[in-house]
N, C-alpha and C positions, 0 to 999 in steps of 0.2 A: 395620127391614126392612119395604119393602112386603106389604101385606097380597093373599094370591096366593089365585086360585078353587079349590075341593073338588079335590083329587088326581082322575082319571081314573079311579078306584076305587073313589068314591066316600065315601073318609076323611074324616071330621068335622073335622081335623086342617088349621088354613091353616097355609103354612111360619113365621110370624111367631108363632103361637100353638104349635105343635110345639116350633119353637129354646127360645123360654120357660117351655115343659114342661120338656126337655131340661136348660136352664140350674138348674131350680128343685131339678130331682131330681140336678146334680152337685152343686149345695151342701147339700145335704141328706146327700151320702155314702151314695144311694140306689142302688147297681149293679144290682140285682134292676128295681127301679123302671124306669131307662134300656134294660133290656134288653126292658121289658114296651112302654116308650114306641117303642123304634124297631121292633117289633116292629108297633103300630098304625101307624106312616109306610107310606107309598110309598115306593120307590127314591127318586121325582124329589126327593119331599117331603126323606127322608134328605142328601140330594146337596146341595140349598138351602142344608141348617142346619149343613154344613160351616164355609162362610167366618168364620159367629157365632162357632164352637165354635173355632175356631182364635183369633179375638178374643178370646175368654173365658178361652183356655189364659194368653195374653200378659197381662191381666190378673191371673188367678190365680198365676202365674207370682212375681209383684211382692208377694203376700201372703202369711203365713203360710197353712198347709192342713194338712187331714190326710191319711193316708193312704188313707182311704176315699172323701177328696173327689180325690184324684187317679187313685185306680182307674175312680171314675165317669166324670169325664173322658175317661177314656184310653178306658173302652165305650164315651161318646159317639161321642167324632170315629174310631174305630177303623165303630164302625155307620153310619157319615156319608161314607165312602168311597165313590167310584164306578166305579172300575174295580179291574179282578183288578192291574192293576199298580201304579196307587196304593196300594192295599192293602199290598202287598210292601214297597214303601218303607217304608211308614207304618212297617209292623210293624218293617222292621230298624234304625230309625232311633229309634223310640220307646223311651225306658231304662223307663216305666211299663208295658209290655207285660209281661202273664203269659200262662199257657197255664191258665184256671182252668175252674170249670165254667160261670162266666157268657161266657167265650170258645168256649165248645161251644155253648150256646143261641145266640148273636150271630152267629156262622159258619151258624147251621142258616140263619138269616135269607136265605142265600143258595143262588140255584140250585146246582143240582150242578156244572153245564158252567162256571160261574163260580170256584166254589172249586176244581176241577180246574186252571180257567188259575190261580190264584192257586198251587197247587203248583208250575208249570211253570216261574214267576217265581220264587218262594221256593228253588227248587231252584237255577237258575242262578248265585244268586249268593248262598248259603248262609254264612252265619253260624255260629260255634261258639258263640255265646250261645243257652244251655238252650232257652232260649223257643221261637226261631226253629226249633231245630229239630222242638220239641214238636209248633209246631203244624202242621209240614209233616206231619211223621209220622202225625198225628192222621188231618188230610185225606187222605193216602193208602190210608189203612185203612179209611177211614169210607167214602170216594166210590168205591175200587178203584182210582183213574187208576195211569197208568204211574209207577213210582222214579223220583226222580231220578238222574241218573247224574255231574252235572258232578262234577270234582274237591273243588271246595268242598263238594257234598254227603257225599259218600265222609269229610272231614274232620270235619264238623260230625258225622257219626253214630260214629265213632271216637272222637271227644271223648265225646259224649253214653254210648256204651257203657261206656267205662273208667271213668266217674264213677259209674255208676249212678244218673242223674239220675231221681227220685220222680217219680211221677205223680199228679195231682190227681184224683179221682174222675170220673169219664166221660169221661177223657181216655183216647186210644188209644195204644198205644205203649210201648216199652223190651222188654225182655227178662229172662230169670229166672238167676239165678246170683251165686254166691258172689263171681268175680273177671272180673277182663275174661276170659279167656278160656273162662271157663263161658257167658257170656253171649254172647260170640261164638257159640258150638257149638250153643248155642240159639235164635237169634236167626233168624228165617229171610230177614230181608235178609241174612244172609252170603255165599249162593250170587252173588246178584248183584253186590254190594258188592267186597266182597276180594278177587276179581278186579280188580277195578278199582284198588284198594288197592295191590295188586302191580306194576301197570305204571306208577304214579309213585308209589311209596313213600317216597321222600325228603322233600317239604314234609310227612306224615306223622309222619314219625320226627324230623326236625329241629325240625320247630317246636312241638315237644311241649313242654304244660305241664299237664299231668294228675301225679294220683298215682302213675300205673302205666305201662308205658314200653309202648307197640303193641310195637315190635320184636320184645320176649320172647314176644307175645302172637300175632303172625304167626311168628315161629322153632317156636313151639307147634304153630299148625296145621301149617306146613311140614313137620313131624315127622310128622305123623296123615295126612298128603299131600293136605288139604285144598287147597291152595299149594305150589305146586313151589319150592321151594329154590334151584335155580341161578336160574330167571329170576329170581326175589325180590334175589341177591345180586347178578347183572349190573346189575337195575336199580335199585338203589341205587347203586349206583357208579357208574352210568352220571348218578344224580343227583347224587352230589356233584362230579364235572366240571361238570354246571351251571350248580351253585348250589351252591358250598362251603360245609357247617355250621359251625358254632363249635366250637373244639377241643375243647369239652367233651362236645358229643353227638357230635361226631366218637368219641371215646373212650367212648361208652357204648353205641356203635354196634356198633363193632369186639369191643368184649366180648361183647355178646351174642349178632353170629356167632358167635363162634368159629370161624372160618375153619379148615379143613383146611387143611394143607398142596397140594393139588389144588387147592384152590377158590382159596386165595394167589395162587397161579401164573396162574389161570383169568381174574382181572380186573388182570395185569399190565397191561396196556396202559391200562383205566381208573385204577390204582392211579398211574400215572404221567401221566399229567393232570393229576391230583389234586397231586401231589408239583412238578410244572411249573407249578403256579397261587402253590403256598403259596411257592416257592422266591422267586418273582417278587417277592409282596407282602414277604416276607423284605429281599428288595432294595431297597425301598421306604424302609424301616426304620421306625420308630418307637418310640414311650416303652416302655417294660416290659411295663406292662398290655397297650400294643397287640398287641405280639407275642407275645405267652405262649401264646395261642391257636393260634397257627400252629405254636410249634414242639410243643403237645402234640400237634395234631393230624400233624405227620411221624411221632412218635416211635409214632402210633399206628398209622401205614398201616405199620411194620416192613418196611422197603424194602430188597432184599437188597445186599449189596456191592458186588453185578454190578451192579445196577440203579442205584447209587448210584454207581457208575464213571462210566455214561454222562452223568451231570451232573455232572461233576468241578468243569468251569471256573464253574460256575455258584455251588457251596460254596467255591471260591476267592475268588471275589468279594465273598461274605457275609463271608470275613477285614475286610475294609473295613470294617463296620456297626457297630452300636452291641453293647455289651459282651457281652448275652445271645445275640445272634445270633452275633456270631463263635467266642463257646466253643464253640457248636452248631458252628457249621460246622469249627473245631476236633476235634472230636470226633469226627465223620464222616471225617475228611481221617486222621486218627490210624486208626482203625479200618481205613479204606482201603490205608494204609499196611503193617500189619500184615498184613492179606492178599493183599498181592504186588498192589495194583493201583494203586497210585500211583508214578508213574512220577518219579526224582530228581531231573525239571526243575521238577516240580511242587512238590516238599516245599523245595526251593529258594525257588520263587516264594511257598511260603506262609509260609517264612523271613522275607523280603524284607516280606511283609505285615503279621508279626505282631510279628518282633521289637522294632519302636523305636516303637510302641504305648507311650501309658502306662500301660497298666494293667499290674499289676505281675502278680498271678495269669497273664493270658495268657502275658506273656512266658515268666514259670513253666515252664506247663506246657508250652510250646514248646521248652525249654530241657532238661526230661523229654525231652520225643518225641525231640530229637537222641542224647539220651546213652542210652534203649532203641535206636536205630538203630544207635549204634558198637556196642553190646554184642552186639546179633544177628547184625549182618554186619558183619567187621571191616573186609570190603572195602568199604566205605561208610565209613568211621570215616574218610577223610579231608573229603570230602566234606562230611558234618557238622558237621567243626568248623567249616570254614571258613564256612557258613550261619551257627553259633553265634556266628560273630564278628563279624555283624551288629550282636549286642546293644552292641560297643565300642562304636559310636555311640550307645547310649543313653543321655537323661541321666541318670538314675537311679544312680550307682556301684554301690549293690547287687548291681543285677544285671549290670552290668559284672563285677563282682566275680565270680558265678556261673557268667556265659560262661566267665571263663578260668579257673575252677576245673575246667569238665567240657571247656575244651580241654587244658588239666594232663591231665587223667585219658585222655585219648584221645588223644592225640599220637602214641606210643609207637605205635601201630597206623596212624597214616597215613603217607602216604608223604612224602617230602622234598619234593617238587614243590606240595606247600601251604603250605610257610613262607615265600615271599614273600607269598601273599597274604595269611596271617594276620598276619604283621610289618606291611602296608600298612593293613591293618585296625586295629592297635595304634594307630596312630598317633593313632586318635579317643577314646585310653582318656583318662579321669582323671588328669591327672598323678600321683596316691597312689597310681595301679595299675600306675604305668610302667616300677618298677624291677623290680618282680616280672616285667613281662613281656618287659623284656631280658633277664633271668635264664633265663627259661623258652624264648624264642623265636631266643636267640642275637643278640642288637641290640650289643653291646659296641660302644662310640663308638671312633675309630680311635686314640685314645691310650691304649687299654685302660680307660678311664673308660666310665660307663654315662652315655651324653645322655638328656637330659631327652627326653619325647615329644613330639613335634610339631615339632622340632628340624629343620632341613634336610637334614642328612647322615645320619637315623636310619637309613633305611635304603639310605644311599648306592652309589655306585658302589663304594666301599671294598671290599667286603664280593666282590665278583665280579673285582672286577682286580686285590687285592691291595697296590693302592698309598693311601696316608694321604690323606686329606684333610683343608687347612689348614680352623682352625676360623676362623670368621666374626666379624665383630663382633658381640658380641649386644648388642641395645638392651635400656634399662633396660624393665621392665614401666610402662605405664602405661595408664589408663583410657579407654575411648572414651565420650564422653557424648555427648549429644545439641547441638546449636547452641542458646545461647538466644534463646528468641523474641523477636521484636519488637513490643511491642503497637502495632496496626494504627489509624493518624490515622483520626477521627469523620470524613466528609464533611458539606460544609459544609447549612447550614439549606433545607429540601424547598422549591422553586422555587414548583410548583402545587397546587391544590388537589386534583387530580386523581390526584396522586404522594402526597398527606398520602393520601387515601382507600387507597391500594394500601398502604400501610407500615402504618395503622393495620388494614387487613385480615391481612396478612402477621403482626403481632402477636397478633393473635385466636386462629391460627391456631396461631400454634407462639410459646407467652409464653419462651421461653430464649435469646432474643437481644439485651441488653441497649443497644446499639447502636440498633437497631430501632425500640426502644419508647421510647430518648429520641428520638429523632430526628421518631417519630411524634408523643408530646405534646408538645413542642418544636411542630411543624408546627401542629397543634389550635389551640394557642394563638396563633399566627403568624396563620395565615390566618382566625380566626375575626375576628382583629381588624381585618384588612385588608375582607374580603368575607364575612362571616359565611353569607348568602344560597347563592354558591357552593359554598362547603364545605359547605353542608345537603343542598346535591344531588347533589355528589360522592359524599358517605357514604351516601348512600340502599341501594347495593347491599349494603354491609357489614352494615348494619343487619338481613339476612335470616340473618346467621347467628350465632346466640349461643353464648358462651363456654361450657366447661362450668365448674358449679359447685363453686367449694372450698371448706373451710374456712378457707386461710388468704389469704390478697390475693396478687393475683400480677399478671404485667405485663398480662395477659389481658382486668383489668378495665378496660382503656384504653378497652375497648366500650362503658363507661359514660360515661367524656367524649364520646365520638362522640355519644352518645344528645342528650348535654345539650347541643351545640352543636345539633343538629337541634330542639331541643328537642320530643324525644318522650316519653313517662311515664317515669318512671324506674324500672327493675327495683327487686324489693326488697332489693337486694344494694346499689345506690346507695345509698337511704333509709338503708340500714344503716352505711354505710360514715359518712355523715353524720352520723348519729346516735352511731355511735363514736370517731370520731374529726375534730367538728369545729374548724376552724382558730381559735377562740377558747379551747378547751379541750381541745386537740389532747396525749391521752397514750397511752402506749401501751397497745393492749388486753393483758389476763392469757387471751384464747384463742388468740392469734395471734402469730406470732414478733415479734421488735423490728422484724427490716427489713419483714417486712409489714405492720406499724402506720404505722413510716416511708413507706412506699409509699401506705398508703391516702390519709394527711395530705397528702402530693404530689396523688394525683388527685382530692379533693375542693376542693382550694384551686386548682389547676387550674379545675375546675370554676367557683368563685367567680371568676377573675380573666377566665374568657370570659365571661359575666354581665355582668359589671361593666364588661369592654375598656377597665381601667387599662392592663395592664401587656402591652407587644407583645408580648414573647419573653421565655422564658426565660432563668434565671442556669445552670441546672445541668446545663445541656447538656455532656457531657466531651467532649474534644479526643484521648482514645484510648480503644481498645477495652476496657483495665482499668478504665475509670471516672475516669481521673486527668484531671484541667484545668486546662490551660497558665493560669500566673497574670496574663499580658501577654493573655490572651484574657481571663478574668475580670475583669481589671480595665478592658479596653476596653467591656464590657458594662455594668458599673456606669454609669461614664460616659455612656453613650448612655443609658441609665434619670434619669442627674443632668441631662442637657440636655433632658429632656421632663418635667421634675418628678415623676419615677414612684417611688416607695417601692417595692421592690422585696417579695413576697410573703413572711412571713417564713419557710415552709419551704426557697420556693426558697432562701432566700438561704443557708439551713443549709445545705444539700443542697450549693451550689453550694460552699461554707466547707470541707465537711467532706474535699471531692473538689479542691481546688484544691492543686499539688501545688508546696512550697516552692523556693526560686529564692533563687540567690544574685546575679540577674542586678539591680544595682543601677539601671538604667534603668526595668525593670519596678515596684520597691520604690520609687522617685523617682515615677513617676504612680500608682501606689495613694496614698504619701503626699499627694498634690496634690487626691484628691476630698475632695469639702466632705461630701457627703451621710453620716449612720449609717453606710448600710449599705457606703458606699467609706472612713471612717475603722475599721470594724470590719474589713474587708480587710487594711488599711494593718497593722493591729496584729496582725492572723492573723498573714500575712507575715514580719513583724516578729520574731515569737517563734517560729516554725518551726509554727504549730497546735500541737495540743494537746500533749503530752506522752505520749513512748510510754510503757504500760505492763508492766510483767513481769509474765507468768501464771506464775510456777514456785512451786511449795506451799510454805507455810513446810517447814521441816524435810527438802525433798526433798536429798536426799546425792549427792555431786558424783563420788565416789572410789569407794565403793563397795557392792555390791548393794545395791537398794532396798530395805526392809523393808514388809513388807504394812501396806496400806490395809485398814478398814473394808470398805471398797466394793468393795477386790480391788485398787484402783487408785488412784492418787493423782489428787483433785481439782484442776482447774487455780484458780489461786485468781483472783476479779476484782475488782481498784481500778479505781476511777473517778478519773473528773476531772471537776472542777467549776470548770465555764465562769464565766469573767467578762467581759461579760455574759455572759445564761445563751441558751443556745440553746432554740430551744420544746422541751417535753418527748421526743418523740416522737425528736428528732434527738438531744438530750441522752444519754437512754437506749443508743443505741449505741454510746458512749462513756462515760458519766458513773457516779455509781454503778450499781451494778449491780438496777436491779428486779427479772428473774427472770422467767420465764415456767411459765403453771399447764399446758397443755393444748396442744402444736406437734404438726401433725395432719397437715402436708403436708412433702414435700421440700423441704430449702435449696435455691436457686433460684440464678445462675448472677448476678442483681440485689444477692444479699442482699452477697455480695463487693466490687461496683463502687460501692457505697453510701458502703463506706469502701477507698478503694484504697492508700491508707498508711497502715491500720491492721490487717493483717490478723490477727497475734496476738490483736487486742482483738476482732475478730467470731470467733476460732477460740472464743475464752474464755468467749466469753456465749453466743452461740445453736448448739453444738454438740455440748456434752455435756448437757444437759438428755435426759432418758428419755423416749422420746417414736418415734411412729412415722416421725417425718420422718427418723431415723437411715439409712435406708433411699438417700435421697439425696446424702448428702453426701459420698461417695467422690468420684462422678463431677465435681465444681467442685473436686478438689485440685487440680487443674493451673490452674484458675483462682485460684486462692489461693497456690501458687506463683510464679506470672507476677504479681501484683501486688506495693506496698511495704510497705515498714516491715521491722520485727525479724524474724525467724522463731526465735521461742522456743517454749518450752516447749510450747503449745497447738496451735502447726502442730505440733509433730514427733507428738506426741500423736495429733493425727487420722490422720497418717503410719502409727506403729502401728498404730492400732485399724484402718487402710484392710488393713494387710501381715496380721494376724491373719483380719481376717474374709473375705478374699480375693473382696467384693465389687464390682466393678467394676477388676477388678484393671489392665487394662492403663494406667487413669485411674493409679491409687492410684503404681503404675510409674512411669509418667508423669510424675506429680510428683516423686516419691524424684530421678530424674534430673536433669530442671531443676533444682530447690535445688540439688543435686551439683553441676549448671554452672556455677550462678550463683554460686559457692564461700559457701553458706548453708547447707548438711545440718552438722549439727551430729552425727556420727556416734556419739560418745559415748551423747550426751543419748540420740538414737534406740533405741543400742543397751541402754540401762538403763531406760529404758520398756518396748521387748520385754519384758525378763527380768521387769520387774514385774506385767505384766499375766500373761505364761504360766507365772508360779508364784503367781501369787495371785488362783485363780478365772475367767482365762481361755486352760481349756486346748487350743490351739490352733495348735503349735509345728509341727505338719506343715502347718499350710497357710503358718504366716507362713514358713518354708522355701522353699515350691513360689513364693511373693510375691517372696518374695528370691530367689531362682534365676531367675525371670525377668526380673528384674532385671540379676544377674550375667550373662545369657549375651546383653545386649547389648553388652559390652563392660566393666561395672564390675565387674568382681571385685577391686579392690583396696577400692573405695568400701563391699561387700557385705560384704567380711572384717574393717573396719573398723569394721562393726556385730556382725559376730558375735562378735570376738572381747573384746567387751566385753557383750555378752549370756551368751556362753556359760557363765564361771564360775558365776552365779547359779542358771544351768539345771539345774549336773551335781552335784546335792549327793548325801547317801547315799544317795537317792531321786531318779533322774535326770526330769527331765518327760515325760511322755506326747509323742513325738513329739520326744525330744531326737537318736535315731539319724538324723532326716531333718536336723537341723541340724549335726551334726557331718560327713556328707555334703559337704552343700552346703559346710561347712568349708574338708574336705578337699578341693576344685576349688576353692576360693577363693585358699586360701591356697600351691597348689603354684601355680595361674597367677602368682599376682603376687608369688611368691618370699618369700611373710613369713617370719621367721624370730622365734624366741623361744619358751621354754614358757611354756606355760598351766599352772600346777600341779594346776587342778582336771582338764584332758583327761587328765594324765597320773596322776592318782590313778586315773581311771575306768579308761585302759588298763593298769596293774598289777593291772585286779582279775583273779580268776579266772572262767571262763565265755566263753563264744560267743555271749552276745549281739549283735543286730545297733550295740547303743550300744555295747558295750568292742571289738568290732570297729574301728569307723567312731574309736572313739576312739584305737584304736592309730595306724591308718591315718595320722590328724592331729597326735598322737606324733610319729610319726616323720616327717612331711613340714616341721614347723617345727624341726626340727635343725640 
């Protein structure tokens, strides 16, 4: 700092020789000292050695300190100030600010008319931190100026009173008393203040986070009529229309009015604002947490029936939301009910909303409200039922079950004129519940036989004109499955360089298209060897955006070939990939699955053949969307590599081996035979023998007849042989076939790639990289339908993930998905399917309601013979003396299963369960299935 002439005051003091003072005594933890030095400045001199002390703070900042050397500081630059508004900042912004006695001497430092305006500021925009207010308070008392009045003042001395925040010696300020409200009554800012308190009381009481609650504390005065009481209570209410609190001081609010019955009444019209805000955000909906708030805060405003009438359709509509909100509005609608103001179109409409819900409680208690409805007024009892039979439509049986138990019980009281509608209604029951309710409903088919439900003459004309109707042909039951897919022809190799840069972008972006991502490194390699040049400045835009990082390889790193045709530094995730799995010592790594070892070894050798621009194109580009490639295509590719003398990569050439899909087409097998080169007589011989040899994953000892007997594990391990190439394939391709290595540490989702790797082997990648324990379990629901749509077997280790997909009910429509296609493709092995269920949910994975809810959405696309063909080879193992947790939703689903598709035979174990004695929902559900297969 330039050295400045004698202050105008004639101070000994130049600003360069001051700051230095200044500096010497904050490292020294000298506060008394700094107070004595700015005490000899000038203003100007003070104002100067600012900018220093603010440089000094930023170095200090970066080093250890004490607490004495940041007090000093903080007297520094606090004395270094130059206006009243600077000041004010300073202060609310500074965390080292106190209100001590060296902050009494430092303040005296200044004029009166100065620290005055520094109230004026401090006061505007007041802080609840102790400090700020201390030293407002201080100056007020000390100089006389005017109170602050802003609201932020009013808050900060509310705060400060209920704490009883201490005061430092020669500091002014606080008040005397035992509790907030002693200290109020003493306090002689009260008169001015709490007035002001009164007229926005709400950021007050709501945003309170003190020991002691203002409310009780203003309710107190209000009492002593320091504060009048009504305005106090309109204007809080008038605040929560606002600025709605949190349910919970909402409800700590209303307690400590305690509200008269008068005073209730007196902020109706605020109280319904309030109730017209939350209903809203109600509407809105959200997770549990979200809402909890809103409904404690309804249940708190205690809104009367009448008032709760005029928003009828509003609690209507919350029937729609998520489970917590529609009990509520349940609840309300119920109560409304009972006192004559819900009107019967209404309790209709709430029928309509709540019964075919799945929640089974709602339905419940809906099913309650109808049967207190017929009981209080019989004249209603028709009416009710007919709402109740709503619930026929739902799929649940259960509660199917329930509706026509409490229309049993109320029929007798309605009138005749609702038995067409309840018959029309029947019609969507359960087939197990059909006979019961042509017994009950009058249905008799016209040959005096009871017709099945859903029948075309159930409730025919028969029945009103007295004459018979011929019966129909009835077709045999049969399955509707889905069409199986086609997998979708590769288009052929990317034209331009310009198209390589969008597909390798498009990759980047979304790595789950395996199509994509050949077609891209495929292109990479293409055009790098055509116009290297080009393709560096096509990718330049790509190159602005980086993949995110995983731990295991995914198509994503394809951004790393991009790099190395441009050749730009390589990430350290390339270095790594090199280092793990170079093309001379290319094995699989133990952190990473097999196909993403496989994959890396593909784009590292990639890597080397643009380098190098031996090899123009790839071998292992597939010819469908499964990964599979036409052999008359492979073998024309060889070819073109044999007439330019090129040795083909030898991942590629795995890769390409492993994905080429057998042919009996002897023209194609006649020019594989004809190549000279390795890598077209190792085709010729692939060809030859069909590739490798399928493998069977089924466990030693797994039993074919009957119930499985517990695993160790809970579950029977799928077992993995290998095969062993001659010649051998590089490690990395080996491994996904050959014996089995193992993986220590798979940390990411199976990938949509790791499938298309091997597209006619996919029992052998179910076997190895998807029962390993590992968090990637997480992903591999959603690729069954990928794993179904490809070749090979489907043994043991599909049906297996099949299971574990039906039990864990993740990604369930995937999981569905697949169970179908195999069914199409006549490959669901329903047995096998059905004998794994039962092993896994009796030993250790108890989960028989969700694999139920898996298999019923299953059945209600049409497969219920394919559904009953699984349970009814699960089910024995389930119903032992001890039936499984969740066995009542499987005999359910049974019971629709097996009345749609007419099976017929006992089960010895349903029929043990339904000879027992008891009302449980399992000897129920199991009579039910008793008797439907007779």
């Amino acid at each position: 700092m330039q050295a400045r002439a004698r202050g105008e005051h004639g101070q000994g003091h130049d600003d360069e020789g001051g700051t230095m003072k200044l500096v010497e005594l904050v490292e020294a933890g000298d506060v008394a000292g700094v107070v004595r030095e700015l005490g000899v400045l000038t203003p100007d001199q003070r104002a100067a050695c600012a900018a220093e002390l603010t440089a000094f703070f930023e170095v200090m900042a970066r080093r250890e300190n004490t607490l004495e050397e940041r007090i000093a500081l903080c007297a520094a630059r606090l004395g270094c100030q130059v206006t009243p508004e600077a000041t004010a900042v300073w202060i609310r912004t500074n965390p080292y600010f106190t209100m001590d006695t060296w902050t009494v001497d430092l303040l005296d430092l200044f004029p009166v008319a100065w620290r005055t305006e520094l109230v004026a500021h401090l006061g505007e925009r007041a802080t609840t931190a102790g400090a700020v207010f201390a030293v407002t308070e201080h100056l007020v008392r000390d100089t006389g100026c005017p109170l602050p009045t802003s609201h932020e003042f009013v808050l900060a001395w509310l705060y400060d009173r209920a704490g009883a925040q201490e005061r430092h010696p020669r500091v002014l300020g606080g008040a005397p008393g035992a509790d907030f409200l002693e200290r109020l009554r003493a306090d002689d800012f009260t008169p001015k203040l709490l007035p002001l308190a009164v007229a926005r009381p709400g950021r007050l009481v709501f945003a309170w986070h003190t020991s002691e609650r203002p409310l009780e504390a203003l309710v107190g005065l209000a009492a002593e009529g320091v504060v009048d009481r009504d305005e106090l209570i309109h204007n809080l209410f008038a605040d929560m229309v606002g600025d709605p609190p949190h349910g919970a001081q909402a409800v700590v609010t209303l307690e400590a009015l305690a509200l008269t019955p008068a005073e209730h009444a007196g902020v109706a019209r605020e109280r319904a604002a309030v109730v017209d805000h939350l209903l809203g955000r109600l509407l809105e909906d959200g997770t549990r947490m979200e809402i909890a708030p809103f409904l404690v805060f309804l249940g708190a405003l205690a809104s009367t029936p009448a008032e709760k009438a005029l928003v009828v359709r509003d609690y209507l509509a919350l029937l729609d939301r998520s489970l917590p909100v529609a009990t509520y509005a349940q609840e309300v609608l119920t109560g409304l009910d009972e006192a004559g103001l819900l009107e019967p179109e209404l309790l209709s409409e709430a029928c309509e909303r709540v019964l075919l819900r799945p929640e089974k409680k709602l339905v419940r208690a809906q099913l309650g409200w109808l049967g207190r409805v017929a009981r209080r007024d019989p004249a209603r009892a028709g009416r009710a039922m007919v709402d109740a039979a709503t619930t026929f439509g739902h799929r649940e049986m259960t509660l199917q079950e329930q509706a026509l138990k409490l229309v049993a019980k109320h029929l007798k009281a309605a009138d005749d004129s609702v038995l067409p509608e309840l018959r029309a209604a029947a019609g969507q029951l359960s087939p197990g519940l059909s006979a019961r309710a042509a017994e009950l409903l009058g249905t008799a088919g016209p040959l005096g036989t009871v017709e099945p439900l859903g029948a075309a003459n159930l409730f025919g004309a028969s029945e009103d004109t007295g004459t018979e109707q011929p019966h129909a042909d009835v077709q045999p039951y049969a399955d509707v499955l889905p069409a199986v897919p086609e997998p979708r022809p590769v288009p052929g190799p990317i034209a331009t360089a310009a198209e390589v840069a969008q597909e390798v972008a498009a990759v980047v972006a979304n790595d789950q298209d395996v199509v994509a991502f050949e077609r891209a490194l495929d292109g990479l390699v293409r055009h790098a060897h055509l116009d290297r040049t080009a393709l560096a400045e096509a990718l330049k835009p790509v190159m602005r955006r980086e993949p995110k990082n995983t731990v295991d390889w995914v198509q994503s790193d394809l951004y790393d070939v991009a790099r190395a045709v441009r050749g730009d530094e390589p990430r350290g995730r390339a270095v790594l990939m090199h280092r793990a799995v170079h093309i001379n010592r290319t094995t699989p790594s133990r952190s990473c699955s097999l196909a993403g070892s496989m994959l890396a070894s593909r784009l590292a050798e990639a890597m080397d053949v643009i380098e190098s621009g031996a090899q123009p194109f790839l071998l292992a580009v597939p010819t469908l969307s499964t990964g599979a490639l036409d052999a008359a295509v492979l073998v024309e590719r060889i070819s073109a590599l044999d007439e330019l003398g090129v040795t083909p990569a030898p991942v590629d050439l795995a890769q390409a081996l492993l994905r080429v899909t057998p042919t009996p087409d002897q023209q194609a097998l006649n020019a594989a035979e004809k190549l000279a080169s390795d890598a077209g007589q190792r085709l010729a011989r692939w060809l030859r023998e069909g590739g490798p040899a399928h493998q069977d994953s089924e466990p030693k000892g797994w039993p074919h007849c009957k119930p499985p007997k517990p695993a160790s594990q809970g579950w029977w391990t799928p077992a993995r042989p290998g095969v062993v190439m001659d010649p051998p394939l590089p490690q990395v391709a080996a491994a996904l076939i050959g014996p089995y290595v193992g993986n220590s540490g798979l940390a990411n989702p199976m990938a949509p790639f790791w499938v298309a790797q091997l597209p006619h082997h996919r029992e052998e990648l179910m076997a190895r990289d998807y029962f390993e324990p590992r968090m990637s379990q997480r992903g591999w629901p959603r690729n069954l339908p990928l794993v179904v749509e490809s070749g090979g077997p489907a043994g043991y280790s599909v049906h297996l993930a099949l299971a574990f997909g039906l039990i864990w009910q993740t990604e369930t429509d995937a999981v569905v998905d697949a169970v179908l296609v195999l069914a199409a493709r006549k490959q669901l092995d329903t047995d096998l399917l059905g004998r794994q269920l039962e092993a896994l949910l009796n030993h250790g994975w108890a989960y028989a309601d969700k694999a139920s809810g898996s298999l019923r959405t299953a059945a209600e696309t049409g497969a219920y013979a394919t559904v009953w063909s699984v349970l009814r080879v699960a089910l024995p193992g389930l119903l032992g003396e001890t039936p499984v947790r969740g066995a009542a939703a499987m005999l359910d689903l049974a019971v629709e299963c097996a009345s749609r598709c007419g099976a017929k035979g006992e089960i010895p174990e349903v029929t043990a369960v339904a000879d027992r004695k008891g009302s449980s929902q399992t000897v129920k559900n199991a009579r039910l299935l008793r008797d439907a297969l007779r």
